[in-house]
PQR file of N, CA, C, O and H, with PARSE charges and radii, in Angstrom:
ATOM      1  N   UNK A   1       0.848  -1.177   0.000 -0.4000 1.5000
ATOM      2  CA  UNK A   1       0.000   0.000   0.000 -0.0000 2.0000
ATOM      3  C   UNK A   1       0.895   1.243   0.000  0.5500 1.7000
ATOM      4  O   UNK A   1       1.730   1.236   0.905 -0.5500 1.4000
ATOM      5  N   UNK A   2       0.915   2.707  -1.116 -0.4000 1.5000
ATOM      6  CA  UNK A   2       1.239   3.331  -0.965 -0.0000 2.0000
ATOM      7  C   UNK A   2       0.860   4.674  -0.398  0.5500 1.7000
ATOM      8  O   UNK A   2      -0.149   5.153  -0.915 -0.5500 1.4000
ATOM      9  H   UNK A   2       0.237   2.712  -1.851  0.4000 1.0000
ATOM     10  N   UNK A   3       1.493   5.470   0.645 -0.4000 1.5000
ATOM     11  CA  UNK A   3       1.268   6.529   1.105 -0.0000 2.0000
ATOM     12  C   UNK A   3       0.576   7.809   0.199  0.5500 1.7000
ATOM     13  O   UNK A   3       1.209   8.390  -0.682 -0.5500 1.4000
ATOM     14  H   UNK A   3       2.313   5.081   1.066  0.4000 1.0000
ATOM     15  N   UNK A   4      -0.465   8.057   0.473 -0.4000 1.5000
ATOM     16  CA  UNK A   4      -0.945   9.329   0.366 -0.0000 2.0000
ATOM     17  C   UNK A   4      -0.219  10.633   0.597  0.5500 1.7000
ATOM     18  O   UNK A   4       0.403  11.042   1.578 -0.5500 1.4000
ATOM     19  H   UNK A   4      -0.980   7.585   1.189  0.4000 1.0000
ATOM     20  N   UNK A   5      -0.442  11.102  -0.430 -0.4000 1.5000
ATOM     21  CA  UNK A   5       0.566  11.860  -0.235 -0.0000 2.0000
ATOM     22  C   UNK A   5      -0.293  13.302   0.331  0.5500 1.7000
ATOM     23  O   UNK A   5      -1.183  13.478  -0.501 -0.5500 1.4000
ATOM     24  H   UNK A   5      -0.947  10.770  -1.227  0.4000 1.0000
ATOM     25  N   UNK A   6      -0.375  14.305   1.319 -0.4000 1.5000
ATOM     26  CA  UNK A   6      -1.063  15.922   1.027 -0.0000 2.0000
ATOM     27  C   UNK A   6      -1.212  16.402   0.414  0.5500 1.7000
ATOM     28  O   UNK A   6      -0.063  16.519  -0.010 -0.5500 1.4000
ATOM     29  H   UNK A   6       0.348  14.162   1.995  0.4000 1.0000
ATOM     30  N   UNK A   7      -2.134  17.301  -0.584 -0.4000 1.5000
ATOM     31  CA  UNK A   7      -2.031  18.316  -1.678 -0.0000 2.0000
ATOM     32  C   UNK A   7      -3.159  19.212  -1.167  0.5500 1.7000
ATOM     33  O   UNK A   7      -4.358  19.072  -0.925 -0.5500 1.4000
ATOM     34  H   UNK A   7      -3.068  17.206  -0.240  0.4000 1.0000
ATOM     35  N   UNK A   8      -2.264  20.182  -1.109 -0.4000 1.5000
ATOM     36  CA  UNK A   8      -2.751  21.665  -1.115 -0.0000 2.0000
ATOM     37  C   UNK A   8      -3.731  22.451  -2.424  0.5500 1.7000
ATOM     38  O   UNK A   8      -4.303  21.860  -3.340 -0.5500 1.4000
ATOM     39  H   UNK A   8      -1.290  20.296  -1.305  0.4000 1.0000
ATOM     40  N   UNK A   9      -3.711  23.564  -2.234 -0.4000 1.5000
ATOM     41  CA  UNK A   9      -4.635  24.546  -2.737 -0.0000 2.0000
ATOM     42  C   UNK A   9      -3.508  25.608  -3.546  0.5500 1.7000
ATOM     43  O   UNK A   9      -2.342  25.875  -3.256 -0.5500 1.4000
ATOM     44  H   UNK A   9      -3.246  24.044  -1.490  0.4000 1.0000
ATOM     45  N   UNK A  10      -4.074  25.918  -4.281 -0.4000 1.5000
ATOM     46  CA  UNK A  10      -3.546  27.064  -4.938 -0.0000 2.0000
ATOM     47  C   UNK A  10      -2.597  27.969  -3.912  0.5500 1.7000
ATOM     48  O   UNK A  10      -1.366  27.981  -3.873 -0.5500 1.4000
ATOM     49  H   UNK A  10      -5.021  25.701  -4.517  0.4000 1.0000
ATOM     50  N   UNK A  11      -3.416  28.628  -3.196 -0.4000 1.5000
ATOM     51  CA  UNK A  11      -3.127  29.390  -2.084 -0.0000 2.0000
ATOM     52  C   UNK A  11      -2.018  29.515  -1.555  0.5500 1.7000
ATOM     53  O   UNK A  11      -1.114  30.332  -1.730 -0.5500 1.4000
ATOM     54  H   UNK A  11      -4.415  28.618  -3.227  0.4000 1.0000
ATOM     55  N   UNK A  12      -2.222  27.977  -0.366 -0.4000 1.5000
ATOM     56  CA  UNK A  12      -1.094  27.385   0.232 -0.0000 2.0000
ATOM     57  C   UNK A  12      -0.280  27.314  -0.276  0.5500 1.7000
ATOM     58  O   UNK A  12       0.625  28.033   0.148 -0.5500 1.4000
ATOM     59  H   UNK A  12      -2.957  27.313  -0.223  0.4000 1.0000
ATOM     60  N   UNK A  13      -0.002  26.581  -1.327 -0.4000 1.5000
ATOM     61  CA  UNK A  13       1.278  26.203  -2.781 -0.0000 2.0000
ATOM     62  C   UNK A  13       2.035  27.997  -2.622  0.5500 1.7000
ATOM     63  O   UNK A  13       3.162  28.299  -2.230 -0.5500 1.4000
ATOM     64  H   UNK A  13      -0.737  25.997  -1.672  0.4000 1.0000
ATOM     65  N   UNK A  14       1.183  28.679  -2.979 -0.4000 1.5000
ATOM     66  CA  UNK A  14       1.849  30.154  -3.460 -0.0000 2.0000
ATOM     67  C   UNK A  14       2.683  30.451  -1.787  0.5500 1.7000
ATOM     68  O   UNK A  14       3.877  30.656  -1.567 -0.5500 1.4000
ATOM     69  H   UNK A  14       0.268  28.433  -3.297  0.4000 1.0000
ATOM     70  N   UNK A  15       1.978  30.404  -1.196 -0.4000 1.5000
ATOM     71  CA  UNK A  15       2.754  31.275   0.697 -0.0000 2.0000
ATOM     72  C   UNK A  15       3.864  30.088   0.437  0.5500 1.7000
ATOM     73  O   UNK A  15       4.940  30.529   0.033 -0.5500 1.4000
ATOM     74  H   UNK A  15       1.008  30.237  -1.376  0.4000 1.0000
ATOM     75  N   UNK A  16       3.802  28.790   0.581 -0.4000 1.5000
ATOM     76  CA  UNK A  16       4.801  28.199   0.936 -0.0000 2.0000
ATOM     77  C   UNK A  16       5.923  28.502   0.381  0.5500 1.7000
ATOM     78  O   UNK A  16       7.021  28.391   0.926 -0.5500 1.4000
ATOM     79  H   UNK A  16       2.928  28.431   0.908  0.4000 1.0000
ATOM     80  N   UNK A  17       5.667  29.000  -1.003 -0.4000 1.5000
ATOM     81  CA  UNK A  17       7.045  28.523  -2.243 -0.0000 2.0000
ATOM     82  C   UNK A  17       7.503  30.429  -2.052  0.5500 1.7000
ATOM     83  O   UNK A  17       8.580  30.817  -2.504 -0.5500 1.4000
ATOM     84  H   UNK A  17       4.775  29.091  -1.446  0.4000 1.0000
ATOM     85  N   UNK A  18       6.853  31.092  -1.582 -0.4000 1.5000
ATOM     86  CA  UNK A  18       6.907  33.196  -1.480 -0.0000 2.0000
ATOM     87  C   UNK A  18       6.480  33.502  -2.737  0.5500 1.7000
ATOM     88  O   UNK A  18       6.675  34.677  -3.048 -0.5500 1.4000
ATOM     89  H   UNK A  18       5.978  30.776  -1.215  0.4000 1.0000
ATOM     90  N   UNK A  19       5.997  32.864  -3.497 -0.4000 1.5000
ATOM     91  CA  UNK A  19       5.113  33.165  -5.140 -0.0000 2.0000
ATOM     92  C   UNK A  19       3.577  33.995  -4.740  0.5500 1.7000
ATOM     93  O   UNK A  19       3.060  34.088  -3.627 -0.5500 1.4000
ATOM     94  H   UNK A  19       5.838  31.910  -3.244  0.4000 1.0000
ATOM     95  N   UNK A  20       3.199  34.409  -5.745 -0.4000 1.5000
ATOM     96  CA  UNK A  20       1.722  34.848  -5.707 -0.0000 2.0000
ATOM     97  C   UNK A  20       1.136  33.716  -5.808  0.5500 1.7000
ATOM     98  O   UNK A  20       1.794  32.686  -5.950 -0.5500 1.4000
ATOM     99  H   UNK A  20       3.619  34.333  -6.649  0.4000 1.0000
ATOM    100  N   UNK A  21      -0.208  33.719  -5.752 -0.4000 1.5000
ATOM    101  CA  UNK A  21      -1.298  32.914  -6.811 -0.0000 2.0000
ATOM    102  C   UNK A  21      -1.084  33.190  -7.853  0.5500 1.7000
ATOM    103  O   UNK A  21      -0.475  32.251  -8.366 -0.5500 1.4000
ATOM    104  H   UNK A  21      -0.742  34.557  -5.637  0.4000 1.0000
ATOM    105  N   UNK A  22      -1.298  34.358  -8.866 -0.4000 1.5000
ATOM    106  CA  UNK A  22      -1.032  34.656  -9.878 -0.0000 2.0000
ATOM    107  C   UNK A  22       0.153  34.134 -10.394  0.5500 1.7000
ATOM    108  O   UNK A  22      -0.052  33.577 -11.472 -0.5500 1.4000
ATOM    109  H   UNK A  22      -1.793  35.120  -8.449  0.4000 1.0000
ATOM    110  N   UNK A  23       1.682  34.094  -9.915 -0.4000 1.5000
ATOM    111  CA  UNK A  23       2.411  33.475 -10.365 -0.0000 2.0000
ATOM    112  C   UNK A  23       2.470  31.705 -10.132  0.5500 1.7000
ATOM    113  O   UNK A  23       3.410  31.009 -10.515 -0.5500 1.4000
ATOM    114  H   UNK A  23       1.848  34.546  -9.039  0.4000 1.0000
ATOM    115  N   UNK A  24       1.500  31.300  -9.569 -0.4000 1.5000
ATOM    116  CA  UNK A  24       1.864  29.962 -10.029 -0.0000 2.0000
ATOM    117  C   UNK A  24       0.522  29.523 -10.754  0.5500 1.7000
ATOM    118  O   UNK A  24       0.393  28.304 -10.863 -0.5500 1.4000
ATOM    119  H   UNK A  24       0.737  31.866  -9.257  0.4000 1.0000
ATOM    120  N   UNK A  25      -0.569  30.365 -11.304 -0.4000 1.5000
ATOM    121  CA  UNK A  25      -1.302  30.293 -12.537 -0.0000 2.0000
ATOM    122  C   UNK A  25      -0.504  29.990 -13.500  0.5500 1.7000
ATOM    123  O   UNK A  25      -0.333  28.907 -14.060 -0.5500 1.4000
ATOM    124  H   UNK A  25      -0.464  31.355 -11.215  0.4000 1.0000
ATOM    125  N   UNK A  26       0.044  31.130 -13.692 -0.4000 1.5000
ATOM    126  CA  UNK A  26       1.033  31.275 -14.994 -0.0000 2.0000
ATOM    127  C   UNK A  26       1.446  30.318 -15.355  0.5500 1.7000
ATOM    128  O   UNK A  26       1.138  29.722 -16.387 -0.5500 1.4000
ATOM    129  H   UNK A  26      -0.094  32.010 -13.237  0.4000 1.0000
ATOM    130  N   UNK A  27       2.735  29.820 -14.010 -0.4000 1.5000
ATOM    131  CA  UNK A  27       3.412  28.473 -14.503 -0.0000 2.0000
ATOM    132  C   UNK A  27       2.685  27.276 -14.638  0.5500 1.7000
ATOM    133  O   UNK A  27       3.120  26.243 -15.147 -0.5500 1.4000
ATOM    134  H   UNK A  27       2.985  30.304 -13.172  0.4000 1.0000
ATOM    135  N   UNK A  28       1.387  27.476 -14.091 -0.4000 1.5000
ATOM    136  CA  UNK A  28       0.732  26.173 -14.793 -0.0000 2.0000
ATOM    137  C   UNK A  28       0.000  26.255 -15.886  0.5500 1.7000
ATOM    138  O   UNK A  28      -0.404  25.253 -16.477 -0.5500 1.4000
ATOM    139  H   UNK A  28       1.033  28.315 -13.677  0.4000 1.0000
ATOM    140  N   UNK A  29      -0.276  27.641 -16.314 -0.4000 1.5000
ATOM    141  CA  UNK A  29      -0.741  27.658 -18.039 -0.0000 2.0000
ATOM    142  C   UNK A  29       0.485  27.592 -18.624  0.5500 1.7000
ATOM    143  O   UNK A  29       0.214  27.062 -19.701 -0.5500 1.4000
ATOM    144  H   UNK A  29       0.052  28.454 -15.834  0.4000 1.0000
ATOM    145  N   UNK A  30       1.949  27.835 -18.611 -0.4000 1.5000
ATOM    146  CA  UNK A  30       2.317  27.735 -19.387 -0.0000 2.0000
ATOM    147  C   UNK A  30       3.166  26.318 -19.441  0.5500 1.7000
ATOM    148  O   UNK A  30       4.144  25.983 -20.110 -0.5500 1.4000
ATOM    149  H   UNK A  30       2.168  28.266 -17.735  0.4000 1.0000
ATOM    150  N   UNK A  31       2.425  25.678 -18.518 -0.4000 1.5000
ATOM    151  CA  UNK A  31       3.238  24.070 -18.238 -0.0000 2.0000
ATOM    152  C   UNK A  31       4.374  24.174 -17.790  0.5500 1.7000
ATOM    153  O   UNK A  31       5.274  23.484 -18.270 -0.5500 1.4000
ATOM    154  H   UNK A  31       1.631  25.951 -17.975  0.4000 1.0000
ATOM    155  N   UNK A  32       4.579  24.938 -16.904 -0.4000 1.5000
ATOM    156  CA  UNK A  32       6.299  24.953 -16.396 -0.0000 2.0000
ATOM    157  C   UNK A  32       5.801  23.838 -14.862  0.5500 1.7000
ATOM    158  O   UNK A  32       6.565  23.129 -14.207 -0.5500 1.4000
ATOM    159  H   UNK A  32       3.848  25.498 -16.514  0.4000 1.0000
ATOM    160  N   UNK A  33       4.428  24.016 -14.677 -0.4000 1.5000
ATOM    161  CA  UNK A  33       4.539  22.943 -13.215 -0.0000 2.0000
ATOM    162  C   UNK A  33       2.970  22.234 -13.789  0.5500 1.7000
ATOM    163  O   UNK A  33       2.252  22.643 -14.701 -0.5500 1.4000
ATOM    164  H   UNK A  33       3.807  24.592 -15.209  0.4000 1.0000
ATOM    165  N   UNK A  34       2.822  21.313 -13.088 -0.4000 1.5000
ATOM    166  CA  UNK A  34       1.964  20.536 -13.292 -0.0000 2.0000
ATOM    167  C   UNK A  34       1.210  20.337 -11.836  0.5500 1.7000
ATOM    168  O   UNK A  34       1.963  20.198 -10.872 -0.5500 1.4000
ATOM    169  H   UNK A  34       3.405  20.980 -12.347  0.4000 1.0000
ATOM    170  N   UNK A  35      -0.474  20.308 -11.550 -0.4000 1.5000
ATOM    171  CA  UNK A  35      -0.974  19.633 -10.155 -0.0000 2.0000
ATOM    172  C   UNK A  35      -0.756  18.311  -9.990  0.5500 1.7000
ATOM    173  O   UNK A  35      -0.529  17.564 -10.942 -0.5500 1.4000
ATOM    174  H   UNK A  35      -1.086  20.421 -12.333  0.4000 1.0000
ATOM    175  N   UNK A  36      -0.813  17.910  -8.715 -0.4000 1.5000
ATOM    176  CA  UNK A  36      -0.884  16.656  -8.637 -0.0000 2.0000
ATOM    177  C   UNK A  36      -2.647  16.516  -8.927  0.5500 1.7000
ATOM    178  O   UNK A  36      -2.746  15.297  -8.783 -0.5500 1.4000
ATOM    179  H   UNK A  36      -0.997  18.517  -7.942  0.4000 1.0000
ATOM    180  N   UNK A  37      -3.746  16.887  -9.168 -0.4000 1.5000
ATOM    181  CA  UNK A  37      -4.693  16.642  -9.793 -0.0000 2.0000
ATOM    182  C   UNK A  37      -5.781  17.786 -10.011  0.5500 1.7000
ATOM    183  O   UNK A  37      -5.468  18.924  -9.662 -0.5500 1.4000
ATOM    184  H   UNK A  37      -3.665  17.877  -9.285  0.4000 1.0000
ATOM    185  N   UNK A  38      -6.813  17.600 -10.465 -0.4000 1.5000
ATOM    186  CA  UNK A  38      -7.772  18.673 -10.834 -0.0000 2.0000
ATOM    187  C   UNK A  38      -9.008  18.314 -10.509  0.5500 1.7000
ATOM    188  O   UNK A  38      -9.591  17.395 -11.084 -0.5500 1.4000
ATOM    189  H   UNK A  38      -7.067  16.676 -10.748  0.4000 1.0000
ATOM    190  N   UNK A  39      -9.649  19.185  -9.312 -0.4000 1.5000
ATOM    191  CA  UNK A  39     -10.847  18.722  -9.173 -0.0000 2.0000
ATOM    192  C   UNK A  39     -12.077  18.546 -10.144  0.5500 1.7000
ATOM    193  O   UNK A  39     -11.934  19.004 -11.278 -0.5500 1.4000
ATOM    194  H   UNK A  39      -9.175  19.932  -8.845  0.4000 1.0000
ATOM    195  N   UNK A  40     -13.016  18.063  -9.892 -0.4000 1.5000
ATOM    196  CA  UNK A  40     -14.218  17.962 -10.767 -0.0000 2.0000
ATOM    197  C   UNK A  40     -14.700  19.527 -10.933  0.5500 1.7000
ATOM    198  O   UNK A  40     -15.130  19.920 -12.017 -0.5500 1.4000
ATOM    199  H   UNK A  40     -13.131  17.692  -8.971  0.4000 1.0000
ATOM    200  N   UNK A  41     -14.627  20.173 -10.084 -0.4000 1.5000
ATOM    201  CA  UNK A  41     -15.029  21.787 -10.178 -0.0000 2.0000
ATOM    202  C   UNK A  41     -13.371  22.641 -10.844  0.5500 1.7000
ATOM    203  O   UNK A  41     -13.029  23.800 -10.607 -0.5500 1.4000
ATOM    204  H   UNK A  41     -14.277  19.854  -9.203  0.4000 1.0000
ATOM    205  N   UNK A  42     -12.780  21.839 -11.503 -0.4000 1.5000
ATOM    206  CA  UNK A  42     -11.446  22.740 -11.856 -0.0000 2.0000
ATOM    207  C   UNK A  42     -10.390  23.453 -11.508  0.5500 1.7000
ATOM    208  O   UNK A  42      -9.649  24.051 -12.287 -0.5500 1.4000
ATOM    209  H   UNK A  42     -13.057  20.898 -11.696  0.4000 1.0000
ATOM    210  N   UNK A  43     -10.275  23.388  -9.973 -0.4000 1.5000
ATOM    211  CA  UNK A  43      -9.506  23.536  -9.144 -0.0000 2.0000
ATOM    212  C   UNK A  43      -7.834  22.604  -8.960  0.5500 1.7000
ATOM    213  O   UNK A  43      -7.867  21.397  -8.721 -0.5500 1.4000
ATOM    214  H   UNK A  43     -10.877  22.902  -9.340  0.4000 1.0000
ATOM    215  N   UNK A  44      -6.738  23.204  -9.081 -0.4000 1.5000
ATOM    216  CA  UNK A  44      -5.929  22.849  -9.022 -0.0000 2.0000
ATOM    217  C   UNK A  44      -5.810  22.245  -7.259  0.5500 1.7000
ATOM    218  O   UNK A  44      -6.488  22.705  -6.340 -0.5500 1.4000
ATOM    219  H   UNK A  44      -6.711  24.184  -9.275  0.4000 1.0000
ATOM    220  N   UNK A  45      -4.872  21.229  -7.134 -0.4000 1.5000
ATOM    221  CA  UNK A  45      -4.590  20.687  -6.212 -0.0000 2.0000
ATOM    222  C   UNK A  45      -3.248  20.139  -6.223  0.5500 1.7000
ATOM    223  O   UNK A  45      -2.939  19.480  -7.216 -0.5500 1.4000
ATOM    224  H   UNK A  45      -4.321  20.855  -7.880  0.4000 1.0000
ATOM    225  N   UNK A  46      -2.283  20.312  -5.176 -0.4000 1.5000
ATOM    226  CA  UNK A  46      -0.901  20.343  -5.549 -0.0000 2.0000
ATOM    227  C   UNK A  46       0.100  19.518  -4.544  0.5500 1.7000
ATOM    228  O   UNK A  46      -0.105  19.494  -3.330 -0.5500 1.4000
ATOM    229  H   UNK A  46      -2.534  20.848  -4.370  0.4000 1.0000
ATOM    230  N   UNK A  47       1.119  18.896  -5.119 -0.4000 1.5000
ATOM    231  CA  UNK A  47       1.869  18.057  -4.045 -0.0000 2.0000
ATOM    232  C   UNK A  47       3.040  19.235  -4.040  0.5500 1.7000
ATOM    233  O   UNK A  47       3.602  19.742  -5.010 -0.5500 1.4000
ATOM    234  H   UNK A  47       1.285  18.916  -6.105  0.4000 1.0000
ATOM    235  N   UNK A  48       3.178  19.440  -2.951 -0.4000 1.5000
ATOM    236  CA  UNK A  48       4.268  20.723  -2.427 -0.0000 2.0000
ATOM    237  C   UNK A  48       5.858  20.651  -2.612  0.5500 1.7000
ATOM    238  O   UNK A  48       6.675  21.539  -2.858 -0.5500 1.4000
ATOM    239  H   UNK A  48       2.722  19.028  -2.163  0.4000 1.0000
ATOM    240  N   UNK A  49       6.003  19.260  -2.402 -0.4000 1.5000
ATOM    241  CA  UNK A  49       7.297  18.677  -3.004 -0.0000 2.0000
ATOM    242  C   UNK A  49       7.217  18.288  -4.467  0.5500 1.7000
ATOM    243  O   UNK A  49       7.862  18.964  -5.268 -0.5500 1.4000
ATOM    244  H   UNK A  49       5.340  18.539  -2.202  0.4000 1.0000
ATOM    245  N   UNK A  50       6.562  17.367  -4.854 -0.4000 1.5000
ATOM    246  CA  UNK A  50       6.456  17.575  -6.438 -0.0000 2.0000
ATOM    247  C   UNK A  50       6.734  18.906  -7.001  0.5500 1.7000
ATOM    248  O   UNK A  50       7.273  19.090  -8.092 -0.5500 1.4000
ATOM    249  H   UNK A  50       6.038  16.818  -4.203  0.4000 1.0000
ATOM    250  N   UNK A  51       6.360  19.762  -6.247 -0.4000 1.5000
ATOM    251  CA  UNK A  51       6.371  21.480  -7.357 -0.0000 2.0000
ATOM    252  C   UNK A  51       7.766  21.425  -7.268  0.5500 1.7000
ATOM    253  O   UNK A  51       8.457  21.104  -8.235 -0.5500 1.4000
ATOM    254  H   UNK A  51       5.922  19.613  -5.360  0.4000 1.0000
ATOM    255  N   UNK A  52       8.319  21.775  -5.957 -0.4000 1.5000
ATOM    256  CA  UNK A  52       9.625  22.273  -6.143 -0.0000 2.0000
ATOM    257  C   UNK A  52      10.413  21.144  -6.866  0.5500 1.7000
ATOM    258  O   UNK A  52      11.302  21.486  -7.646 -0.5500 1.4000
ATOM    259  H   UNK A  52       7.758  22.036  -5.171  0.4000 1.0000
ATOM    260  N   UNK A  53      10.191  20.004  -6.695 -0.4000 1.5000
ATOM    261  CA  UNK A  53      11.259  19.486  -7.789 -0.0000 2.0000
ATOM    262  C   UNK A  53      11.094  19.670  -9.058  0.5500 1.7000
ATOM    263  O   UNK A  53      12.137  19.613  -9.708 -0.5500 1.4000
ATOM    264  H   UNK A  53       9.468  19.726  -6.062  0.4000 1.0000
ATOM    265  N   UNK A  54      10.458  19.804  -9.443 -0.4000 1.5000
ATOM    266  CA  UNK A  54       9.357  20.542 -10.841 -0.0000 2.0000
ATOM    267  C   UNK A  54      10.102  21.869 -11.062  0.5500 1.7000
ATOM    268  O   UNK A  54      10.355  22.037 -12.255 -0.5500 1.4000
ATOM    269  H   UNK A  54       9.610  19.850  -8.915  0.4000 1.0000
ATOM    270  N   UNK A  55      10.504  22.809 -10.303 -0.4000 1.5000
ATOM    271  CA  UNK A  55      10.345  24.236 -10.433 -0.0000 2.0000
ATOM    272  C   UNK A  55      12.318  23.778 -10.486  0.5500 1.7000
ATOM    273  O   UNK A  55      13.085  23.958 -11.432 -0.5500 1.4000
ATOM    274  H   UNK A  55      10.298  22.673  -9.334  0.4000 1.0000
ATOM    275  N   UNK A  56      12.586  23.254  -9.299 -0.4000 1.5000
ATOM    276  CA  UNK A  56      14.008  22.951  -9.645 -0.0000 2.0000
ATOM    277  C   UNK A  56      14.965  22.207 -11.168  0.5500 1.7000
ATOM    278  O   UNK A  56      16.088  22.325 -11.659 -0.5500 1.4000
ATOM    279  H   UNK A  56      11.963  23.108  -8.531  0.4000 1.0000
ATOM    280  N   UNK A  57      13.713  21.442 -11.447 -0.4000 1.5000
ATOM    281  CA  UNK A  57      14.073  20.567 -12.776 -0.0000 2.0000
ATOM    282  C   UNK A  57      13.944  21.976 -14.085  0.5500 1.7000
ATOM    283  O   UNK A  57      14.612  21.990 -15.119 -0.5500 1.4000
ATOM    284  H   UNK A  57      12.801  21.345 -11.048  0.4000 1.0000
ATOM    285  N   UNK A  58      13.020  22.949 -13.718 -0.4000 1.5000
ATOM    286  CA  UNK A  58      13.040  23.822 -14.729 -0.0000 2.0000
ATOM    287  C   UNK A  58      14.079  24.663 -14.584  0.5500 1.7000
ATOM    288  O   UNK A  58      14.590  25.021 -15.645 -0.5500 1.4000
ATOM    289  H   UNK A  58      12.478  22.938 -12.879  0.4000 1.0000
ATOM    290  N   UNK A  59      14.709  25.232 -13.246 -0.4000 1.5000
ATOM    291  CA  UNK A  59      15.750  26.264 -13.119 -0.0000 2.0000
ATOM    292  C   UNK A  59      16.817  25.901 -13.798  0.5500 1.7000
ATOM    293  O   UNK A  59      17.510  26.755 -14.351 -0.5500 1.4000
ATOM    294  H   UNK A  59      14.294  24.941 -12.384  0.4000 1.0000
ATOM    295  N   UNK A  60      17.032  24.936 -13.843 -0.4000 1.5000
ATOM    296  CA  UNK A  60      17.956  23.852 -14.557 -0.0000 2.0000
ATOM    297  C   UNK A  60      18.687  23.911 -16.145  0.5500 1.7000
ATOM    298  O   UNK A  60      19.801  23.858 -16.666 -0.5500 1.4000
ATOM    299  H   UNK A  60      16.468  24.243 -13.394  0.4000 1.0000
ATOM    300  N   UNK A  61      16.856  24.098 -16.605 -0.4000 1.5000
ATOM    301  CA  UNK A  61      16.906  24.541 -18.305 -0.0000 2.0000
ATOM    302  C   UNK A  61      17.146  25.833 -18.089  0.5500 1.7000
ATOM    303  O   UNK A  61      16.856  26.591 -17.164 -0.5500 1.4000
ATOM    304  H   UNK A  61      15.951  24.141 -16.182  0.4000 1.0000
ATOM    305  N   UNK A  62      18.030  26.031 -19.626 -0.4000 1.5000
ATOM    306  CA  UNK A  62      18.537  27.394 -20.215 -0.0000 2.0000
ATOM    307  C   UNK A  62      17.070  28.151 -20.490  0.5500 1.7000
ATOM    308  O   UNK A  62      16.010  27.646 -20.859 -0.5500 1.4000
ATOM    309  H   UNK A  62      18.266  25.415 -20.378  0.4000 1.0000
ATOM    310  N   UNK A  63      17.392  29.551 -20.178 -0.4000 1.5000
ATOM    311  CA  UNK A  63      15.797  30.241 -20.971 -0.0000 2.0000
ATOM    312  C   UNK A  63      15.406  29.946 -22.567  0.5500 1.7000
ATOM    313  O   UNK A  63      14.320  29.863 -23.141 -0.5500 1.4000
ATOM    314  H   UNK A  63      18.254  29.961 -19.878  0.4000 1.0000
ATOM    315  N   UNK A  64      16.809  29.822 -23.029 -0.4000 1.5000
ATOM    316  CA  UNK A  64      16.386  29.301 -24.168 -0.0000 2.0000
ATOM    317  C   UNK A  64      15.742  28.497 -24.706  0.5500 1.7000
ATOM    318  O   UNK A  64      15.192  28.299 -25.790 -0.5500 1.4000
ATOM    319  H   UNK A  64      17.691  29.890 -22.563  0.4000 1.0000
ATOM    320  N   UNK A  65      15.923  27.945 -23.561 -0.4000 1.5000
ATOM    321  CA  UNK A  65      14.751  26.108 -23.982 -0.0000 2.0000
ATOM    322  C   UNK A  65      13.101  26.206 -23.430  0.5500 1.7000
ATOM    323  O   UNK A  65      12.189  25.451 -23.769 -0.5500 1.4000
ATOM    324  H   UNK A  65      16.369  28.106 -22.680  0.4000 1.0000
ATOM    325  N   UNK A  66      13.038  27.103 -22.698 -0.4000 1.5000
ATOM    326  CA  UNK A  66      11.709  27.551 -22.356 -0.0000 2.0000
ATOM    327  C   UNK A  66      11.202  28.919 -23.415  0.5500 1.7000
ATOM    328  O   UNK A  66      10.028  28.964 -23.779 -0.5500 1.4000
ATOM    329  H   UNK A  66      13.779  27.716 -22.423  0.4000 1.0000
ATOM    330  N   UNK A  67      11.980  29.763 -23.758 -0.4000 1.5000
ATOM    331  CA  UNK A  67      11.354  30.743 -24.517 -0.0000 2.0000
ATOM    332  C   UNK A  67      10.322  31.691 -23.704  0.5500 1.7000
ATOM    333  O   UNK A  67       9.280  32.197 -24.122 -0.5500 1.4000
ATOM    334  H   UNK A  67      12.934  29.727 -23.462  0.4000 1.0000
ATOM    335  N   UNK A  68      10.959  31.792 -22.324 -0.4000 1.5000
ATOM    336  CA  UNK A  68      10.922  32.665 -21.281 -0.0000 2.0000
ATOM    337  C   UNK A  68      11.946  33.381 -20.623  0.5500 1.7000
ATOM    338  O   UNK A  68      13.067  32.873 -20.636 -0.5500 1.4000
ATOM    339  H   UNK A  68      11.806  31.382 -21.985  0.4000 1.0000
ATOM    340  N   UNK A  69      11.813  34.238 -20.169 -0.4000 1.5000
ATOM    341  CA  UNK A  69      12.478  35.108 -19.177 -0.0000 2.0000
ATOM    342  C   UNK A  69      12.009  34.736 -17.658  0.5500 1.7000
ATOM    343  O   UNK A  69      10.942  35.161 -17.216 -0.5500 1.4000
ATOM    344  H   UNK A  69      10.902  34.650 -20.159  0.4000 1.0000
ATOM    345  N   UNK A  70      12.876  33.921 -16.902 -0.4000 1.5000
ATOM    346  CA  UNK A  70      12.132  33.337 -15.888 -0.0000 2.0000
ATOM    347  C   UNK A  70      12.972  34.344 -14.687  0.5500 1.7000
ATOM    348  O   UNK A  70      14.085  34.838 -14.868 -0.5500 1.4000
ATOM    349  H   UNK A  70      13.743  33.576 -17.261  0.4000 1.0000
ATOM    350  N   UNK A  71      11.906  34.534 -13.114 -0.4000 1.5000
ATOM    351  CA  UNK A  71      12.577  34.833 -11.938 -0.0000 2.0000
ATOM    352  C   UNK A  71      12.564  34.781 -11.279  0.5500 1.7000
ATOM    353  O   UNK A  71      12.707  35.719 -10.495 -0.5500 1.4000
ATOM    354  H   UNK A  71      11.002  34.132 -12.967  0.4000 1.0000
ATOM    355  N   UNK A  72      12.240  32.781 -10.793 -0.4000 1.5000
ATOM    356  CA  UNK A  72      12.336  31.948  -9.767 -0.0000 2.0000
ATOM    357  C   UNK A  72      13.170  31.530  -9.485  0.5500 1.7000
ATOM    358  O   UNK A  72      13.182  30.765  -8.520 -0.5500 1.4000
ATOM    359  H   UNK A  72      12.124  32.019 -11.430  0.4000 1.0000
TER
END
């Protein structure tokens, strides 16, 4: 049996990481992070560690490879 993992809210996700809401919209329209799922009402829902390794795996890439100006 595997552990459940917590997932947060938009919200939470943003205070924890010092981001807005607004900035972690963004990065999920523009696919730089992904939820760990989406409610039936469309609500993002998020594993808190998943992001940052997510956000770390992107700091990683050159801007060039994103075709952004990033300043996380």
């Amino acid at each position: 049996m595997s552990a459940r993992r917590r997932t947060v809210g938009s919200g939470e996700l943003a205070a924890e990481l010092g981001l807005s809401r607004r900035s972690i919209s963004r990065y999920a329209e523009r696919g730089w992070i992904r939820p760990a799922l989406v409610t039936p009402g469309g609500q993002y829902r998020w594993d808190i560690e998943d992001v940052r390794r997510q956000l770390d795996a992107l700091r990683e890439r050159r801007p060039e490879e994103t075709g952004e100006r990033r300043s996380f």
